[in-house]
VEXTIFI-761428 format. One record per residue: residue in one letter; x, y, z of N, C-alpha, C in turn. Coordinates in steps of 0.001 Angstrom, whole numbers, padded with zeros to 6 digits, always signed. Layout:
N
AXYZXYZXYZ ...
end
This chain:
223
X-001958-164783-015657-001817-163575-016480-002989-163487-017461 X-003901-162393-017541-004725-162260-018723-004493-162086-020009 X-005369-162476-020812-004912-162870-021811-004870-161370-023010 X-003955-161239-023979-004149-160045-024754-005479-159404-024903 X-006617-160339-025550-007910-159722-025461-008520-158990-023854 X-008356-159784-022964-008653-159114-021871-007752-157824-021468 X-006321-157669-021575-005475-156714-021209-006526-155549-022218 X-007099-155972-023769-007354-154441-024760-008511-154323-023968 X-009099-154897-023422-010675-154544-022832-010340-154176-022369 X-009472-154497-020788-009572-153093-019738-009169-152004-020199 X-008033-152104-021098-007764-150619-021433-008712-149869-021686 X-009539-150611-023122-010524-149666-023726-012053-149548-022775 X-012033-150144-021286-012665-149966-020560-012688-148751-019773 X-011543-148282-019903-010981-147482-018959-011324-145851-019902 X-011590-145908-021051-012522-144826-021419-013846-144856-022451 X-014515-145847-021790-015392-146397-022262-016452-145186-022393 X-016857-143893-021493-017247-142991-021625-017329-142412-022674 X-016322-142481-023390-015936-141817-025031-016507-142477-025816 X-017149-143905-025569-016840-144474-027209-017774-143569-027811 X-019002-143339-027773-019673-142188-028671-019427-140965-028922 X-018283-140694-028155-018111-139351-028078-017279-138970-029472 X-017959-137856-030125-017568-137558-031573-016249-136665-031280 X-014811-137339-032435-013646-136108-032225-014272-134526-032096 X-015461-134056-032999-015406-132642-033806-016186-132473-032001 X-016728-133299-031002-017718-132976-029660-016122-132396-028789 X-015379-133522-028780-013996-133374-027906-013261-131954-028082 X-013303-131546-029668-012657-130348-029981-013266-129329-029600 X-014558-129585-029551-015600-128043-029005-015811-128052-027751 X-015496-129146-027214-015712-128893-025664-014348-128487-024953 X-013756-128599-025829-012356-128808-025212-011527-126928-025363 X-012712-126384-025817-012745-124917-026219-011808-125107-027421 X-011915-125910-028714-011535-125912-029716-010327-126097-029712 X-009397-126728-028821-008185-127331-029080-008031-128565-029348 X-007081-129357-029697-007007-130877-029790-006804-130993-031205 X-007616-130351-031875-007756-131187-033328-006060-130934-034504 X-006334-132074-035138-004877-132803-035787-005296-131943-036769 X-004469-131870-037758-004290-131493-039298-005879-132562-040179 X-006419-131750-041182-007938-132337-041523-007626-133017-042531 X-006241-133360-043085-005560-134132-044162-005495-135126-043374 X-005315-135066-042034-005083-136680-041119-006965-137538-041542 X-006987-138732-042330-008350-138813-042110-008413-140434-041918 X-009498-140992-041854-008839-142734-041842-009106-142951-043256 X-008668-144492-043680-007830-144738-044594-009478-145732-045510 X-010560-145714-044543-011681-146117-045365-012829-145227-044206 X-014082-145203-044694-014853-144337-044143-015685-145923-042644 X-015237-144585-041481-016322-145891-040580-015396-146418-039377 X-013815-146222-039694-013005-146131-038566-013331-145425-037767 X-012713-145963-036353-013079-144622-035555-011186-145222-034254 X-010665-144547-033908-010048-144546-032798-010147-144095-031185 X-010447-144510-030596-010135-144468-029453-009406-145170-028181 X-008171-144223-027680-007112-145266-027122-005870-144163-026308 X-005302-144869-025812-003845-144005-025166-003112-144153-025885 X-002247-142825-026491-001012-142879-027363-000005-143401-026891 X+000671-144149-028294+001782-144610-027866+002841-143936-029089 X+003839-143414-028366+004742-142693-029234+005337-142622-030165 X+006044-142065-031263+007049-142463-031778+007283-141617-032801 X+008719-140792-033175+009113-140705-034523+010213-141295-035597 X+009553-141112-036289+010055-142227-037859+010653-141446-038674 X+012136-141671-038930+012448-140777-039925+011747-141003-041212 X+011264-140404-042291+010913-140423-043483+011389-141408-043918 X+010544-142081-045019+011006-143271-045910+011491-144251-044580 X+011600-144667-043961+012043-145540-042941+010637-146069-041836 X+010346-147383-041863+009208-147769-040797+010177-148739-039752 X+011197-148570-039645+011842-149308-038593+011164-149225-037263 X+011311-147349-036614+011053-147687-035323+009387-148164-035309 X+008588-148069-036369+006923-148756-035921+007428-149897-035990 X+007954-150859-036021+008558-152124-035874+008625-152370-034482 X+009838-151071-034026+009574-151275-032366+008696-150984-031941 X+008092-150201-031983+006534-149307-031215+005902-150471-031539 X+005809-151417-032439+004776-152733-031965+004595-153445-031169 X+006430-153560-031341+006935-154685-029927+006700-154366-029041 X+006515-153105-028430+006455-152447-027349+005044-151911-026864 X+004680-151584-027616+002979-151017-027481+002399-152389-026617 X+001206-151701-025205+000363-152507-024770-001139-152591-025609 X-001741-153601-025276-003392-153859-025415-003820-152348-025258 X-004588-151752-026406-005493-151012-026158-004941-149462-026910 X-003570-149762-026921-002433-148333-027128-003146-148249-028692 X-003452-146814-029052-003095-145897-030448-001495-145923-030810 X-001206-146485-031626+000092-146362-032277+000361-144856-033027 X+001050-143759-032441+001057-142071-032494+002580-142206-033321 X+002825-141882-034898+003662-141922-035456+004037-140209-036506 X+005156-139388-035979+005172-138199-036439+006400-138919-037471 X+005957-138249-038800+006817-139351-039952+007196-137956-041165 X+007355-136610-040134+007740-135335-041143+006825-134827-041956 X+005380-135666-041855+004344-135184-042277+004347-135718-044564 X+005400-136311-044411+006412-137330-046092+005195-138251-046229 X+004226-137447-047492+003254-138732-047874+003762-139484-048889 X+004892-139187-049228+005126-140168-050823+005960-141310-050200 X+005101-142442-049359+005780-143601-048654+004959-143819-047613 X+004686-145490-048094+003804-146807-047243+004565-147282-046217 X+004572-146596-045273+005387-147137-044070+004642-147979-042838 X+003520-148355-043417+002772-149540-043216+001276-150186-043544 X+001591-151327-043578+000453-151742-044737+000480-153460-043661 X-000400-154211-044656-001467-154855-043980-000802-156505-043357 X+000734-156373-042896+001193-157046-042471+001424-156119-041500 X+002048-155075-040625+002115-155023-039989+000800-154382-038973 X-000498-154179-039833-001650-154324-039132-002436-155459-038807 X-001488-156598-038863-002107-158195-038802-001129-158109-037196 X-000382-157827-037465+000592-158351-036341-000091-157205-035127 X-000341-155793-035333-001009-154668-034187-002368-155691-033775 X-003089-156079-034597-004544-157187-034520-003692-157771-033398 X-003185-158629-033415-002598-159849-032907-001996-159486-031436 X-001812-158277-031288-001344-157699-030178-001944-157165-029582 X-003485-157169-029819-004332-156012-029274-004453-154546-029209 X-003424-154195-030236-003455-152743-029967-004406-152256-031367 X-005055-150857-030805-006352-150346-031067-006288-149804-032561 X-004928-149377-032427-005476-148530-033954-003761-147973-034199 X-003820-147137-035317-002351-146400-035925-002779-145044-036038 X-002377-144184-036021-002212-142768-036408-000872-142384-036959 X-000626-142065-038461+000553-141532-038855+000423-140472-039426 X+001629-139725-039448+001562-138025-039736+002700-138554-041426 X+001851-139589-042213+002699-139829-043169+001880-140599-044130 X+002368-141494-044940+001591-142371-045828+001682-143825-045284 X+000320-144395-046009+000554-145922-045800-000102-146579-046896 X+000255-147851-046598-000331-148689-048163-001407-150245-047425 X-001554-150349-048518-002346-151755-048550-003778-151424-048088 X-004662-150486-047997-005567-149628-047674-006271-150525-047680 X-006765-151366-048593-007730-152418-048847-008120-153587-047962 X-006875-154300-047919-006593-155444-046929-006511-154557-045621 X-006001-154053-044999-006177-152694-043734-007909-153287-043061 X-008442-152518-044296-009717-152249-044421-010449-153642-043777 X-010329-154517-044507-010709-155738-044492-010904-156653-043125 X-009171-156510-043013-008396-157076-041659-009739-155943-040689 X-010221-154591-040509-010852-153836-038953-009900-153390-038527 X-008529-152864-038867-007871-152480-038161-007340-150735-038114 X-008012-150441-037630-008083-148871-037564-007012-147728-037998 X-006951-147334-039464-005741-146540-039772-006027-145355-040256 X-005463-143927-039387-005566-142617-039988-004014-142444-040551 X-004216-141783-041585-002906-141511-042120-003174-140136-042750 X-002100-139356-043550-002444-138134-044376-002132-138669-045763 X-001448-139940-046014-001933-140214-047357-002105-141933-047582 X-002487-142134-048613-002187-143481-049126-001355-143833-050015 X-000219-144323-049917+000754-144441-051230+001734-146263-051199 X+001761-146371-052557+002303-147638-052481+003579-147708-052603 X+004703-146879-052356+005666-146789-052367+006502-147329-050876 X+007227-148146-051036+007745-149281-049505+008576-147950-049072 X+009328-148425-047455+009863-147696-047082+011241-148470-046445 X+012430-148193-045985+013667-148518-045459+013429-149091-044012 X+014434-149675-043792+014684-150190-042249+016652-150069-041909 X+016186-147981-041406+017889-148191-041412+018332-147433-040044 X+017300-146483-039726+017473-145561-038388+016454-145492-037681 X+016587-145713-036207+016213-146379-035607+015767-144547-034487 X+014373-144392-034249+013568-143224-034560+013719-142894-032708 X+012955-141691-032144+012284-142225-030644+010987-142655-030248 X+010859-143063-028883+009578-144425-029145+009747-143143-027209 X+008223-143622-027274+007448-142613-026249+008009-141264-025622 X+008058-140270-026395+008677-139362-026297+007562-138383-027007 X+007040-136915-026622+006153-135956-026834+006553-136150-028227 X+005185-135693-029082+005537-135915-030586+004618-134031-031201 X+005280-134076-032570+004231-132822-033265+003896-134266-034348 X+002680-133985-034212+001341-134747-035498+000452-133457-036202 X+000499-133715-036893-000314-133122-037620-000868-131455-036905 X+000464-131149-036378-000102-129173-036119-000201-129925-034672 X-000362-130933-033882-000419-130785-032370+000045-131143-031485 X+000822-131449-030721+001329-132041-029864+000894-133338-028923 X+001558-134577-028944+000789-135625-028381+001793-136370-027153 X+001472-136282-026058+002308-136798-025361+002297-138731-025021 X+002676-139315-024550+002435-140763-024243+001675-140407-023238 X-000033-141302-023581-000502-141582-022420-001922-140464-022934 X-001840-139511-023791-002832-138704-024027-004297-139325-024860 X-005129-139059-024639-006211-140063-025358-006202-139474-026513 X-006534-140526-027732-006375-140029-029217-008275-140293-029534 X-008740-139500-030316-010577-140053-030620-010315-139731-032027 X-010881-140507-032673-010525-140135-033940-012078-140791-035098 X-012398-140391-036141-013599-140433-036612-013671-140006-038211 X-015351-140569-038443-014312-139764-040473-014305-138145-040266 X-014195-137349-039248-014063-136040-038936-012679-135670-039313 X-011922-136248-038460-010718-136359-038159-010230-136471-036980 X-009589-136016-036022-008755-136479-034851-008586-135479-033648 X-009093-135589-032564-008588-134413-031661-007738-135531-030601 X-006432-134673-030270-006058-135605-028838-006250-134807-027302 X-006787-135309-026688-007272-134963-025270-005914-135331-023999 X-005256-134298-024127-004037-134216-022665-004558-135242-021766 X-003879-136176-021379-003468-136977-019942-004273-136370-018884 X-004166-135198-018797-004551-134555-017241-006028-133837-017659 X-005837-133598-018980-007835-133461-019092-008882-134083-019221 X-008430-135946-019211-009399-136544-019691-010289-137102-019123 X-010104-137138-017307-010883-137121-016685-012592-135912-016624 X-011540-134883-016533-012385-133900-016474-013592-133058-017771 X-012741-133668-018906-013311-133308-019936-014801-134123-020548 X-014757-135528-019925-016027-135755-020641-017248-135697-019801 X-017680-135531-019326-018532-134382-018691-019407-133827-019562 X-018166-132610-020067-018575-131568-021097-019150-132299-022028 X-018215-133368-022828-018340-134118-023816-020011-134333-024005 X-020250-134990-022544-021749-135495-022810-022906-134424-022665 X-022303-133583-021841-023301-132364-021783-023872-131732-023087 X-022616-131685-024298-022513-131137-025355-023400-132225-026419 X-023054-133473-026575-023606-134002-027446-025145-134221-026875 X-025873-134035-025457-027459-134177-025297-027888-132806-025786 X-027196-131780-025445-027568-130578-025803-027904-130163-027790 X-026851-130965-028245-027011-131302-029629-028391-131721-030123 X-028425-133278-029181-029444-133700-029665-030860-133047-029580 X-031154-132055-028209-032431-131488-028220-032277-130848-029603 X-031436-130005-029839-031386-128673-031048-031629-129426-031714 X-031267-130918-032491-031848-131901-033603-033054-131873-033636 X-033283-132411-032443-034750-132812-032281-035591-131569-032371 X-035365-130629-031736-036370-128815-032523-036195-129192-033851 X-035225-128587-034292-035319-128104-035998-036369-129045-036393 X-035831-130624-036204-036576-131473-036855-038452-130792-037377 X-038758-129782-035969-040268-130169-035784-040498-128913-036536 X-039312-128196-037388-039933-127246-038485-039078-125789-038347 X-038292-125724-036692-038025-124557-036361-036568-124207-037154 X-036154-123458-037043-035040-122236-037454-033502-122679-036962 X-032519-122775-037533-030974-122062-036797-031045-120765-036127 X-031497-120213-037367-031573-118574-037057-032160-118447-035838 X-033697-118666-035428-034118-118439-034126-033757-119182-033225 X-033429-120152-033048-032387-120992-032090-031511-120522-031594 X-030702-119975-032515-029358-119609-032205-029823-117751-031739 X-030663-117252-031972-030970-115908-031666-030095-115007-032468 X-029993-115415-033937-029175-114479-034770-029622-112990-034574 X-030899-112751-034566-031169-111487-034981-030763-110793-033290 X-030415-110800-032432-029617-110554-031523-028243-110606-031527 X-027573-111446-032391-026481-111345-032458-026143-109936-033688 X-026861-109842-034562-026551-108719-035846-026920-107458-034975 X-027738-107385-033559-027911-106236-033161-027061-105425-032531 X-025850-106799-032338-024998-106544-031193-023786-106135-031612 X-023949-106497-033284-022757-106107-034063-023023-105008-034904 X-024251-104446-034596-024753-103105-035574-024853-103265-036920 X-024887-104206-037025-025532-104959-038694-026624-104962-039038 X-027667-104788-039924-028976-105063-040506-029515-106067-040350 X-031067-106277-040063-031517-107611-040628-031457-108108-042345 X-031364-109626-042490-031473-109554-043943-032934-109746-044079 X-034000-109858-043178-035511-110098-043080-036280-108656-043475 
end
């Protein structure tokens, strides 16, 4: 049997295509769908996620079921937690991101608060949340664990790829993620030429062919 580290490699082998691929590239290629709520952000600047969701909702004030979603989560899984969107409560902090370390799994996403930001930080262990708060939380009801979730304004099913960045977060459907990075890369070389122009002195404006676009809308030049 391979060992945890090897089980997170293949996973994160298995969309290894992405790792550069920027959330805000995924959302524009993706014709601007995907992206989470812009309050979702990580919890120090320099995280980044990429991984297959793994499900779950948490009633408020309560981190029980991420308890189970640990136990249960494979090598490589985004831990996907819809928590009512309730930032006033740390429904996990830097013990139970010692134990996700320890399990190989990639990262957390909560649609809630968490604490211990610091040690988090420290430990590398990848946390977007919508807030930071030091207030503990209950262990009394027991939530659902891989089951379609709403996060932050979007819908995330088990199994959907999560990319996440100090941007914020787009999740890419199961059945698009083959097909989508493609675009992904098409989009970010295409970026880079337009970098590389401006750099040498040139324009947005003429790049982008504004003064064609104001013609088309019967607007004035401002030139």
């Amino acid at each position: 049997m391979s060992s945890i580290a090897e089980q997170k490699a293949a996973a994160q082998a298995h969309y290894a295509g992405y790792a550069k691929v920027a959330a805000a590239t995924a959302h524009e290629a993706m014709g601007r769908r995907g992206a989470l709520d812009s309050q979702i952000k990580p919890v120090r600047l320099g995280m980044r996620l990429l991984g297959r969701a793994f499900t779950c909702i948490s009633p408020a004030n309560d981190n029980l079921t991420i308890h189970a979603a640990l136990k249960m989560a494979k090598p490589g899984d985004i831990l996907v937690c819809a928590s009512d969107g309730f930032t006033e409560q740390g429904m996990f902090g830097d013990v139970m991101a010692s134990c996700a370390l320890g399990l190989g799994i990639a990262g957390l996403l909560v649609d809630g608060g968490v604490r211990d930001s610091e040690t988090i930080a420290q430990l590398g262990f990848p946390v977007f949340s919508r807030s930071i708060c030091m207030k503990g939380t209950v262990k009394e009801t027991m939530g659902q664990l891989q089951v379609p979730v709403s996060v932050g304004g979007a819908i995330v099913h088990p199994g959907d790829l999560m990319i996440g960045d100090d941007d914020g977060v787009c999740v890419v459907p199961q059945g698009e993620i083959e097909s989508l990075l493609p675009k992904c890369i098409e989009r970010e070389a295409k970026e880079a030429r337009f970098r590389e122009a401006l750099l040498t002195g040139k324009t947005t404006w003429d790049m982008l062919n504004l003064d064609a676009l104001l013609k088309s809308k019967g607007l004035p030049s401002p030139f």
